[in-house]
DOTOR-106342 format. One line per field, with one value per residue (C-alpha): residue in one letter; x, y, z. Coordinates in Angstrom, 2 decimals, always signed. Last residue first. Layout:
N
code	c(A, ...);
east	c(X, ...);
north	c(Y, ...);
up	c(Z, ...);
***
This chain:
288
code	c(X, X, X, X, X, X, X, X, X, X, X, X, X, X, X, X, X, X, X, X, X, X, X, X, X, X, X, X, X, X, X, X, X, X, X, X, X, X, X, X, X, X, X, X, X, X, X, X, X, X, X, X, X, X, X, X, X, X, X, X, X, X, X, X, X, X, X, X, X, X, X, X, X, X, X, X, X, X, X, X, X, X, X, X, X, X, X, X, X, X, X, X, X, X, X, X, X, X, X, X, X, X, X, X, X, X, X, X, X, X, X, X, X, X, X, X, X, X, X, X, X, X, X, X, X, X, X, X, X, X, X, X, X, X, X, X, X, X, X, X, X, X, X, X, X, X, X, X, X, X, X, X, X, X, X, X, X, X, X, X, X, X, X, X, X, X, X, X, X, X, X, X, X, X, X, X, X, X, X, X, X, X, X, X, X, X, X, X, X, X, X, X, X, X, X, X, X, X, X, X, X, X, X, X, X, X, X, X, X, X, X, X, X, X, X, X, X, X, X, X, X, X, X, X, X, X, X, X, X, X, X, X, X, X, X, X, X, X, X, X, X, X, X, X, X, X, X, X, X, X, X, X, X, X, X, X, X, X, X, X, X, X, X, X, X, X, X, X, X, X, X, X, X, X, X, X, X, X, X, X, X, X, X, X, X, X, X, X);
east	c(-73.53, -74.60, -75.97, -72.57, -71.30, -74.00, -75.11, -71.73, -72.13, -74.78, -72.63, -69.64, -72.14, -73.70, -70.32, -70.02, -73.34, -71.93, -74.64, -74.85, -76.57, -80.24, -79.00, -77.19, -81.05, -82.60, -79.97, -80.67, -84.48, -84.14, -81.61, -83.82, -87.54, -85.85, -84.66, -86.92, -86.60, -86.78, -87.64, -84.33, -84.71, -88.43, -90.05, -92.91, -96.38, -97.47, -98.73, -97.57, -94.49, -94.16, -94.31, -92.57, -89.54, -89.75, -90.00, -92.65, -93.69, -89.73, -89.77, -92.44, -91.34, -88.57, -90.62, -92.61, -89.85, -87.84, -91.24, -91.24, -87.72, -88.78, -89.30, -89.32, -86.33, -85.38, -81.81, -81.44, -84.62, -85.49, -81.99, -81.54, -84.73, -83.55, -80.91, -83.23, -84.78, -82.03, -80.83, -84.38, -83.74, -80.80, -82.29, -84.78, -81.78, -79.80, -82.48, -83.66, -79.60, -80.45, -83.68, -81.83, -79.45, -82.60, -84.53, -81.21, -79.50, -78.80, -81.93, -82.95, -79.61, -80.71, -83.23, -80.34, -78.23, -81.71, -82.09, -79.06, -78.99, -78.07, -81.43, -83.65, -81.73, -82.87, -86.43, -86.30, -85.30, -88.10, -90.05, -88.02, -89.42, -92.66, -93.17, -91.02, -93.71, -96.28, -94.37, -93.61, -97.73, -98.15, -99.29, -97.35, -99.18, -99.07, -102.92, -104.58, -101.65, -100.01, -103.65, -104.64, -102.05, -102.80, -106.38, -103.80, -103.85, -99.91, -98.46, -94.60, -93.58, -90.80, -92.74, -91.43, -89.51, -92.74, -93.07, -95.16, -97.06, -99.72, -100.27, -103.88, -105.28, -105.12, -102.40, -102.99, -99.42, -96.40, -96.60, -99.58, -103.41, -104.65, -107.62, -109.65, -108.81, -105.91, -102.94, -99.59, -96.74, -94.22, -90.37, -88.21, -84.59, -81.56, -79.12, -75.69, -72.33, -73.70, -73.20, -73.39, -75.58, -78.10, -78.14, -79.64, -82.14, -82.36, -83.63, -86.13, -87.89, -88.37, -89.42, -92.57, -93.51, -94.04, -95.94, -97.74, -98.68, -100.51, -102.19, -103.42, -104.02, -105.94, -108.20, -109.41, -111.01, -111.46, -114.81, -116.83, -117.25, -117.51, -114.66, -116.23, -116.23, -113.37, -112.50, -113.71, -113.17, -111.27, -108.01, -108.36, -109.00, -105.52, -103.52, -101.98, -101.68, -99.49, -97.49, -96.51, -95.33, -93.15, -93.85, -90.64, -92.50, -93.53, -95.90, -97.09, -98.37, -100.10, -101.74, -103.23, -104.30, -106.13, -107.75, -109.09, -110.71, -112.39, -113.93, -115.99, -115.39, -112.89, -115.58, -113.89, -113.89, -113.38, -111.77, -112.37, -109.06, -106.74, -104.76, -101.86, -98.78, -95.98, -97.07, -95.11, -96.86, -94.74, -95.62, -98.80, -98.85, -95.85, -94.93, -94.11);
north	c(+34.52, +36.63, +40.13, +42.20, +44.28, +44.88, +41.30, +41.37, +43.04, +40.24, +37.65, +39.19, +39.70, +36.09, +34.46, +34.11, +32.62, +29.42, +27.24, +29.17, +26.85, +28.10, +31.56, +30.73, +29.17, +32.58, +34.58, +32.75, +32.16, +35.95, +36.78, +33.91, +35.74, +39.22, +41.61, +43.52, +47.07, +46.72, +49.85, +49.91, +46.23, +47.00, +44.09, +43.05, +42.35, +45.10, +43.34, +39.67, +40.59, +43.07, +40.55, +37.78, +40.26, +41.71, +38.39, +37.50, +34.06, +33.10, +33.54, +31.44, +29.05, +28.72, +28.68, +25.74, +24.13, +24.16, +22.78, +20.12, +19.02, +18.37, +21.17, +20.47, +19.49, +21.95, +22.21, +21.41, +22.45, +25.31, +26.58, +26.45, +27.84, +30.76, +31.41, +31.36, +34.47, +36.33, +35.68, +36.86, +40.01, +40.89, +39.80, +42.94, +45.01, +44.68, +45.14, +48.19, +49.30, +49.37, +50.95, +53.63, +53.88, +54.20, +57.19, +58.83, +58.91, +61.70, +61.76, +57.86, +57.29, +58.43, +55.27, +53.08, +54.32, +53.42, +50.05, +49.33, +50.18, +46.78, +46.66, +48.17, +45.20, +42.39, +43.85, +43.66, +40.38, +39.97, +40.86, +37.88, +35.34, +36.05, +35.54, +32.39, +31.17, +31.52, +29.62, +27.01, +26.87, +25.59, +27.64, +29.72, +30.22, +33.83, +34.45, +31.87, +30.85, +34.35, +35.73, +33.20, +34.52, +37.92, +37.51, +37.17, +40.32, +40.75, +43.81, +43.75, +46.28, +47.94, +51.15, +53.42, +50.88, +49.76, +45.65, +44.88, +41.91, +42.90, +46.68, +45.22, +45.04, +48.70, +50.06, +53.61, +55.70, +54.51, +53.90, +51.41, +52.12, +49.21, +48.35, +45.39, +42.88, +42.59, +40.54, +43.04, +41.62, +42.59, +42.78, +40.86, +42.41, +40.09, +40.70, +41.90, +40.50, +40.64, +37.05, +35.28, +37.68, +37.30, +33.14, +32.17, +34.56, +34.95, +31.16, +31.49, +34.58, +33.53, +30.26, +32.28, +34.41, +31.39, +29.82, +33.09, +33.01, +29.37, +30.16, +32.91, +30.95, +28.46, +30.60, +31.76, +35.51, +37.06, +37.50, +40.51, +44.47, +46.74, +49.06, +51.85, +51.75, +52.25, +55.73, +55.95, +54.60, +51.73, +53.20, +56.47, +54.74, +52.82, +55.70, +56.65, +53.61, +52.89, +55.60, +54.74, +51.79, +52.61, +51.52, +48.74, +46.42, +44.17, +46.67, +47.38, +44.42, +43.84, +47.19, +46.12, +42.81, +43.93, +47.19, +44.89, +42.61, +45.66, +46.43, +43.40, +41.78, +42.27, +42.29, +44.11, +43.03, +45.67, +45.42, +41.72, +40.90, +43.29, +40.19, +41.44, +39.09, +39.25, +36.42, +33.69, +30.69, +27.61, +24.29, +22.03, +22.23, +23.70, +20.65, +22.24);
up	c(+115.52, +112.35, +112.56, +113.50, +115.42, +117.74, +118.09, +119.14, +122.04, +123.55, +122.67, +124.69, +127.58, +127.26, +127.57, +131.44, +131.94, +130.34, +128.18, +124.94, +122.18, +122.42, +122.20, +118.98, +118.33, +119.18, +117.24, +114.04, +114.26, +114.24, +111.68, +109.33, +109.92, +108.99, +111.70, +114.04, +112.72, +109.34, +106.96, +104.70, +104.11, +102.13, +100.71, +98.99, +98.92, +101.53, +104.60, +103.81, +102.24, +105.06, +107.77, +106.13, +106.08, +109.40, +111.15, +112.72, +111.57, +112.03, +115.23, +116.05, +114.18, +115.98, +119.04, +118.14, +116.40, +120.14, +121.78, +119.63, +120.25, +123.67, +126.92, +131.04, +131.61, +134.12, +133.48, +129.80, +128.65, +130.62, +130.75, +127.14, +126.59, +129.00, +126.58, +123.73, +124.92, +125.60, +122.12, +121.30, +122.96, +121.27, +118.19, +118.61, +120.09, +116.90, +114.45, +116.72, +116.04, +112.39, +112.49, +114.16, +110.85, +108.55, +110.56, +110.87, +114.16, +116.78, +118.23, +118.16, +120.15, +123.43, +122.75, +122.07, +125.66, +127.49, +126.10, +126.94, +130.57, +131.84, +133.64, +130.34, +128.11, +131.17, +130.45, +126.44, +127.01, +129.13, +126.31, +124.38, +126.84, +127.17, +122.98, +123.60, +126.01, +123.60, +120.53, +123.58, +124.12, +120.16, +117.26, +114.80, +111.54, +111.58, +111.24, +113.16, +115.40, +116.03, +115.96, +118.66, +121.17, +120.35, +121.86, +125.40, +125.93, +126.99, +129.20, +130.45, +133.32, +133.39, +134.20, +131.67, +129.77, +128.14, +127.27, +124.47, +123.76, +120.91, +119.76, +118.87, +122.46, +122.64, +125.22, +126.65, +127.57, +128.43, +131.83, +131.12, +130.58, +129.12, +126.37, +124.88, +127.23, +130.09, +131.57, +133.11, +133.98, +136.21, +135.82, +138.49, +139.37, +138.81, +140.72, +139.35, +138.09, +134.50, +133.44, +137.00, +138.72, +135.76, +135.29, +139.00, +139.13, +135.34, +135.52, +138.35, +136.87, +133.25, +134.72, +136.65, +133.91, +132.40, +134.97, +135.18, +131.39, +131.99, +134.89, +132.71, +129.83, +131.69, +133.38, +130.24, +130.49, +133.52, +134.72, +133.85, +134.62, +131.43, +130.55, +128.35, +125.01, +122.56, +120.99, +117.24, +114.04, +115.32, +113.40, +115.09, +118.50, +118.05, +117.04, +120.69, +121.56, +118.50, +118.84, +121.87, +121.56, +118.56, +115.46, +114.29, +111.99, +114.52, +115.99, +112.93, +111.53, +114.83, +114.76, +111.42, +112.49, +115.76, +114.13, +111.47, +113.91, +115.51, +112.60, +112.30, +115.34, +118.32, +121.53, +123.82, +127.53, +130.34, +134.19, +134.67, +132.40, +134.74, +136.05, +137.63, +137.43, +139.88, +142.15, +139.48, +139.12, +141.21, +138.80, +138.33, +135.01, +132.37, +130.81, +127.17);
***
């Protein structure tokens, strides 16, 4: 991906100075557990909320320091940055309304977001409560290390989806899913989280169809990085990696061939005016 030298989106707040934790020992743990379950389905929330428990203890104190890689955070508001100039031009056009920005939120060790305190293992997440998206960027060297997906394109696809989620909380669908969660059983909301999950990576193979066609900025490698991306976290890999086997009934993300799936259907959609049929049959269905 040709990302250098290119406009870097202002609505990024570095918060990396604020505290630095060390993820050894212990901490490591934390990060791959919390990982595991954040793809799985956990809710946000829940996982802040559990984080200290699984360190063994509440985290230490936020420590003054210099922000971590430069690089990467150029790197993420670049990103950001595309994200922003294609559903500027693409939003008004599919959903006949403008396209409002998210922010973005870089940080170590621990965050305190709108929905509730972040630790660095809950991974990318973006919380509806302040439409804002928050990324510690350690999580980019688990998803090589660990998942096996490596590459700056397998990076910016994990961008693009959350902003998925973001473009979801604008059309109000995220909202009308969440009302759901009351009336629902456990197994038939996991359902409509499939849904939303490939909903967002749709979304986020949209704006690599943009990026490539339009900006020309990405190769076939870049596509297999993402791909494979999506495929590393998919529900089913996940849980056969976490648990040895494999439990439908409990996915909430869809399995590593839905979401390559959507994301390359997503890929192939060129006209604006299509993405809000597409988008409602991910709903009906979980094949393109």
């Amino acid at each position: 991906m040709r990302w250098e030298g290119r406009r870097q989106s202002q609505n990024v707040e570095d918060r990396r100075s604020m505290g630095q934790q060390a993820v050894v020992g212990g901490g490591l743990l934390t990060l791959v557990i919390m990982v595991v379950m954040m793809f799985l389905g956990v809710d946000p929330m829940q996982l802040m909320k559990i984080a200290p428990e699984l360190a063994g203890g509440p985290a230490p104190a936020a420590k003054p320091g210099k922000p971590v890689n430069d690089e990467m955070g150029k790197f993420i508001k670049t990103v950001l940055a595309d994200n922003e100039d294609v559903w500027s031009r693409v939003f008004p056009k599919a959903f006949g309304k403008k396209f409002q920005p998210t922010r973005l939120v870089m940080f170590t060790g621990r965050v305190q977001s709108g929905c509730g305190i972040a630790d660095a293992g809950a991974g990318p997440f973006y919380c509806p409560m302040d439409k804002t998206v928050y990324i510690d960027p350690v999580f980019y060297e688990e998803l090589k290390r660990r998942f096996g997906a490596p590459g700056d394109f397998a990076q910016a696809y994990v961008i693009a989806h959350e902003i998925g989620h973001h473009i979801q909380k604008q059309l109000g669908i995220s909202d009308n899913v969440q009302s759901m969660q009351r009336r629902l059983s456990q197994a038939d909301y996991n359902k409509v989280s499939v849904r939303m999950e490939l909903q967002a990576d749709y979304l986020a193979g949209v704006w690599a169809r943009h990026m490539a066609q339009y900006a020309g900025i990405l190769d076939e490698e870049d596509i297999r990085e993402a791909v494979n991306a999506a495929a590393a976290i998919g529900d089913d890999k996940i849980q056969k990696q976490a648990q040895g086997y494999v439990r439908p009934e409990a996915f909430t993300h869809g399995t590593s061939e839905q979401r390559v799936r959507w994301f390359l259907y997503g890929l192939k959609t060129d006209d604006p005016a299509l993405i809000p049929v597409r988008m409602d049959e991910a709903f009906e269905r979980d094949s393109p």
